[in-house]
C-alpha positions, 0 to 999 in steps of 0.5 A, spaced: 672 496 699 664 498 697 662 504 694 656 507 698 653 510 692 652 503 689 649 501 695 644 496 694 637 498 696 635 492 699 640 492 706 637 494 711 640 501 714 646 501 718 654 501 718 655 495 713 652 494 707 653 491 700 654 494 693 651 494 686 659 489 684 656 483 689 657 477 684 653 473 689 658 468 690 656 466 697 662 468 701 659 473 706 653 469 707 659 462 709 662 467 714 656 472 716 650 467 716 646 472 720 649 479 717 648 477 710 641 473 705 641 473 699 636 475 692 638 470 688 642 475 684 646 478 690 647 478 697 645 484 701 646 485 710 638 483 711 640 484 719 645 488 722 650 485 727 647 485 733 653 482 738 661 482 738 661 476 735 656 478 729 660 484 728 667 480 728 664 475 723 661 481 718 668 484 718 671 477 716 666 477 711 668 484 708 675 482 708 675 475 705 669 478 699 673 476 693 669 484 689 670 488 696 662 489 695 662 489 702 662 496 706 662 499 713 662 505 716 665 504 722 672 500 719 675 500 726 675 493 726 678 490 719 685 489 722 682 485 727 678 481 722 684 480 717 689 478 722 684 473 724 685 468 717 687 463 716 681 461 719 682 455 724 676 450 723 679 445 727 687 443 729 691 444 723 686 445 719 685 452 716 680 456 712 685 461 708 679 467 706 682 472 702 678 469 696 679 471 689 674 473 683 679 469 679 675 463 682 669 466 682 670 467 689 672 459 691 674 458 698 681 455 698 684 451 705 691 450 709 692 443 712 698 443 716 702 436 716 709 434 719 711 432 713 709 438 709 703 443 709 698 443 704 694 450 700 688 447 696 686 451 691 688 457 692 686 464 695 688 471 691 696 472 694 695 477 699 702 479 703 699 478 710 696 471 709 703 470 706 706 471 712 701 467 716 703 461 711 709 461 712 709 462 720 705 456 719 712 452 716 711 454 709 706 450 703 710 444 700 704 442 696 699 445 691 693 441 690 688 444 685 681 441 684 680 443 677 681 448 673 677 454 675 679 455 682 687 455 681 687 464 683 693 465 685 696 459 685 702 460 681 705 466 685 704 461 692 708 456 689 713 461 686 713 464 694 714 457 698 717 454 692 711 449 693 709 443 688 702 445 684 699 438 682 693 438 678 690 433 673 692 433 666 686 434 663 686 441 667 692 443 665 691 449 661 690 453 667 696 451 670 700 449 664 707 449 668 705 445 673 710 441 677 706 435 678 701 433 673 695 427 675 694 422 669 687 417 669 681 416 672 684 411 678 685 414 685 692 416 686 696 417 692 700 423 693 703 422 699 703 417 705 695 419 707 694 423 701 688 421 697 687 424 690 679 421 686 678 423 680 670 425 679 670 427 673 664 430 671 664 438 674 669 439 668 673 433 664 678 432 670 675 434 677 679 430 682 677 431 689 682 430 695 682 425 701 686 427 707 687 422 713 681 418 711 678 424 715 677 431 711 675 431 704 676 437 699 671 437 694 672 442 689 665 444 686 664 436 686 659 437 692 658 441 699 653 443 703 646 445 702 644 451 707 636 451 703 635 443 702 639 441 710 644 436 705 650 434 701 649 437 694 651 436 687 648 441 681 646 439 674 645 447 673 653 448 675 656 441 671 659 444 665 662 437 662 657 431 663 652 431 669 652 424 667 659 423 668 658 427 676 652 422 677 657 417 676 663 420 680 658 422 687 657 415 687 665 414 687 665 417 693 660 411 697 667 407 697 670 412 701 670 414 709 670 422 711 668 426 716 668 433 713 666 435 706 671 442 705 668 445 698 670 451 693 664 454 693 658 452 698 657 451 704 663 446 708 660 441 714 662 436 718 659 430 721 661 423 725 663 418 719 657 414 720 652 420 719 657 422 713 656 416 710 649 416 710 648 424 707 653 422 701 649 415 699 643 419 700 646 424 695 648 418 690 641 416 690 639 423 689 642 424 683 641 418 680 634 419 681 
């Protein structure tokens, strides 16, 4: 947990604050929007909780913080917060928090399936979402996006004796993988279970398409709080820009009504509507 002595000048006086070991990964301000703004540099609490529900969400957000940069004075409500993940976004679909420095503090998700659950990129092992997990019928299957945000990976599929599957061009990450994706053609993993290179972010970036509704995006793209839009950045491509370019248009061919990424913000739309922020966002980038 934060250490009151690096609290940074910038949080307004009250019970929660953020610390001088804040990465600015985005995590707080994904849960706690109201409690938590940014510099540019870090993130700081720009206003306290005002109600229960802000109080619950900036707890949340102390316990997800991949650094432990978020303190509170009062910490009566942590339990509370950490028995509250995996998050539950809609029936069966699960955002696990407990995010990981590993990953530069990534989001990771579980989808529960009758024919097998699904943990997609990874969050740091933490016993107690173990549990949950396995509550929830166990993970059968490990999908890892590329090779940045696999954490903890490697230790759930020991846990559930889970089937990790990344691609071969990120597989140094994950070298014992139990199922390795070769080319660039779209790949079915399981019955519903879309796997679409898009390379571009890194060499071999693969996004997941689940039930035609829910695509985990890795950090191909996600939501823009500041630009109110889907989002792909040069400025965070570390194997060709042109190459991303190519892979967000891919994606046009394709019908979903959430966008769940590693890092930034996830969104939900009507298909419809989805389909017309992702065309906005190929023409975007494009231009």
């Amino acid at each position: 947990m934060a250490e009151l002595a690096k609290r940074l000048p910038e949080n307004v006086e009250g019970s929660f604050f953020v610390d001088s070991t804040c990465i600015d990964c985005d995590t707080c301000r994904q849960i706690a929007p109201a409690t938590f703004g940014e510099t540019g540099e870090f993130s700081f609490v720009q206003l306290q909780p005002r109600s229960a529900d802000e109080r619950r969400a900036a707890y949340r957000a102390l316990v997800a913080c991949p650094t432990g940069s978020i303190g509170a004075g009062d910490k009566t409500g942590v339990a509370a917060a950490v028995r509250d993940f995996p998050l539950a976004l809609e029936p069966g679909l699960f955002y696990c928090g407990f995010n990981s420095r590993k990953s530069f503090g990534g989001n990771s998700y579980f989808l529960r399936h009758p024919e097998g659950n699904w943990l997609i990129d990874a969050p740091r092992f933490v016993e107690h979402l173990a549990r949950r997990l396995e509550e929830e019928g166990g993970i059968r299957y490990i999908f890892l996006t590329h090779r940045d945000d696999v954490a903890d990976a490697s230790l759930y599929a020991a846990r559930f004796g889970a089937q990790r599957i990344i691609h071969r061009l990120e597989l140094a990450a994950q070298p014992d993988a139990e199922r390795v994706m070769e080319g660039f053609e779209p790949i079915e993993l399981a019955p519903g279970f879309l796997a679409i290179p898009t390379p571009g972010h890194t060499r071999g970036h693969s996004v997941l398409l689940a039930g035609e509704r829910l695509l985990f995006s890795g950090d191909h793209i996600w939501w823009s709080r500041h630009r109110g839009r889907l989002n792909a950045s040069r400025d965070v491509c570390w194997y060709s820009w042109r190459e991303q370019v190519r892979s967000v248009r891919r994606l046009e061919s394709y019908s979903f009504e959430w966008v769940l990424p590693g890092h930034g913000q996830r969104v939900h739309f009507p298909r419809e509507e989805m389909a017309r922020q992702v065309a906005r966002l190929a023409e975007a980038v494009a231009a």
